[in-house]
C-alpha positions, 0 to 999 in steps of 0.5 A, a space after each residue: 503469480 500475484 502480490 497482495 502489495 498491501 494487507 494488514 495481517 496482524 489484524 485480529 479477523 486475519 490474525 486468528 486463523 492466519 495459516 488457513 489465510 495464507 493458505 487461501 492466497 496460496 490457493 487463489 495465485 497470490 504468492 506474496 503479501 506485504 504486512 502493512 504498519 500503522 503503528 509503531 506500538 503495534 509494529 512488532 506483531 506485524 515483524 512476527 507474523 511477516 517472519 512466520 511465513 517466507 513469502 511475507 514482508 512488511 513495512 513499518 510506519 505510522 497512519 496518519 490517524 495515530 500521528 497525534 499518538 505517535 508523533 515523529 520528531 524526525 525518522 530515526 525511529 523509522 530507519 532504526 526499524 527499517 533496518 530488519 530485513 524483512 521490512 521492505 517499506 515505509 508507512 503507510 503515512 500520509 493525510 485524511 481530512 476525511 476522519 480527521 482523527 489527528 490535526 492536519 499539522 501532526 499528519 503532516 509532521 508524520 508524513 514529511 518523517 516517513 518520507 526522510 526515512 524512504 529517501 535515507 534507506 531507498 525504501 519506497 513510501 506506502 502513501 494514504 491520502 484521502 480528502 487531502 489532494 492539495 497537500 498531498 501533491 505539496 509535500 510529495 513535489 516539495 519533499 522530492 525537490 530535496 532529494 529522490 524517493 520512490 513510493 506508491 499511492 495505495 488504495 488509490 481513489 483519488 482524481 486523475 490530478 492526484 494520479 497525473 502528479 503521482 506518476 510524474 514524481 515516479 510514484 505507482 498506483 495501486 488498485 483495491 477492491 474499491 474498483 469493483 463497486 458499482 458506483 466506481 465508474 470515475 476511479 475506473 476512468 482513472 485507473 483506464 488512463 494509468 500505464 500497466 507498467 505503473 500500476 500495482 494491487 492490493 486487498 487493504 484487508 481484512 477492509 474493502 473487500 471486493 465485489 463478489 465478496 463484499 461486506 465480508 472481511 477481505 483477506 489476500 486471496 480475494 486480490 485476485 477479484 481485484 486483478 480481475 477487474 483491472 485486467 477488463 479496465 485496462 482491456 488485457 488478460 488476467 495473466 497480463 495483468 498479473 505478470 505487469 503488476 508483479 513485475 512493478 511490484 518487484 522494480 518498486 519493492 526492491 528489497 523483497 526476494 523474488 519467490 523461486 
């Protein structure tokens, strides 16, 4: 089996046909889907289609580009939802200083909220960090100085520094399709480095679409693609790969029911 640790399926080009989707990844070996939030506006779309099919889950949490849309004066509001049983981590959160779509400080504020919100709940954190590695690395160490908190580093593109610091915090790394592109040899130099035991997958549908089908909207049974190409990275079989990454899914993602 294979999980699709981080998707976004009330996204209309998922959403309009998400029986036919589900029924794909069911096909392609994924037995599980975790519904990422970006916004608390939207969180309750997110909550509806996890609560449609038994082998979705969801999170809830704000992007750090909606931080300035939604801005958090502490993580009541997270762990208010985070309280739903069918909501199994907080974020995604983080920073972009690629986009840049809200001040440095708002993503910030966000970011320090989410991480109060795993630490009080147990839940693990869903972190997005793009162009933003010092800081990044900053807040995770200092926010884990006051207490412990678990989480994984989605969509990973970073350097093996942000990788390094990820790991020794306890965190997991996750691969998207990002990882079969072509001009991807230095994150696949990375993710070659990263213990199996440590590693997750993902889609981040309907974005990033793995090579063979890239260009074309990604949806959960394209993970698969994804798994493929970490399992030649890290020089094991596919059914090795897909029975680590499961395995890390389920010590990290606690509060997710294993299919029978």
């Amino acid at each position: 089996m294979l999980v699709d640790s981080h998707c976004h399926l009330e996204y209309p080009a998922l959403a309009t046909d998400i029986e036919a989707v589900m029924a794909r990844a069911h096909a392609a070996g994924v037995g599980l889907c975790v519904s990422i939030s970006t916004k608390l506006e939207t969180f309750p779309r997110v909550r509806e289609i996890a609560g449609r099919f038994e082998n979705v889950w969801c999170s809830v949490g704000i992007h750090p580009h909606e931080a300035a849309a939604e801005p958090l004066s502490g993580a009541a509001p997270l762990i208010e939802r985070a309280a739903d049983p069918k909501v199994v981590g907080v974020g995604e959160t983080g920073l972009d200083y690629f986009y840049e779509h809200s001040p440095r400080a708002a993503q910030a504020a966000n970011f320090r909220a989410h991480i109060d919100a795993a630490r009080q709940t147990g839940l693990p954190l869903i972190v997005h960090t793009r162009d933003a590695e010092d800081d990044t690395i900053t807040i995770l160490r200092e926010e884990m100085a006051k207490g412990a908190f678990s989480g994984v580093l989605h969509c990973f593109t970073g350097s093996q520094r942000l990788a390094e610091a990820a790991l020794d915090l306890g965190f997991y790394i996750s691969a998207s399709g990002i990882i079969t592109f072509k001009k991807s040899d230095d994150l696949r130099a990375v993710f070659r480095e990263v213990p199996l035991e440590r590693l997750l997958v993902e889609t981040d549908a309907p974005y990033l679409a793995p090579a063979p089908h890239r260009g074309k909207s990604n949806e959960p049974a394209f993970v698969a693609h994804t798994a493929a190409a970490l399992a030649e990275i890290k020089g094991v079989t596919a059914e090795e790969l897909a029975r680590a990454s499961s395995e890390n899914f389920f010590r990290l993602f606690t509060k997710v029911a294993r299919p029978q």
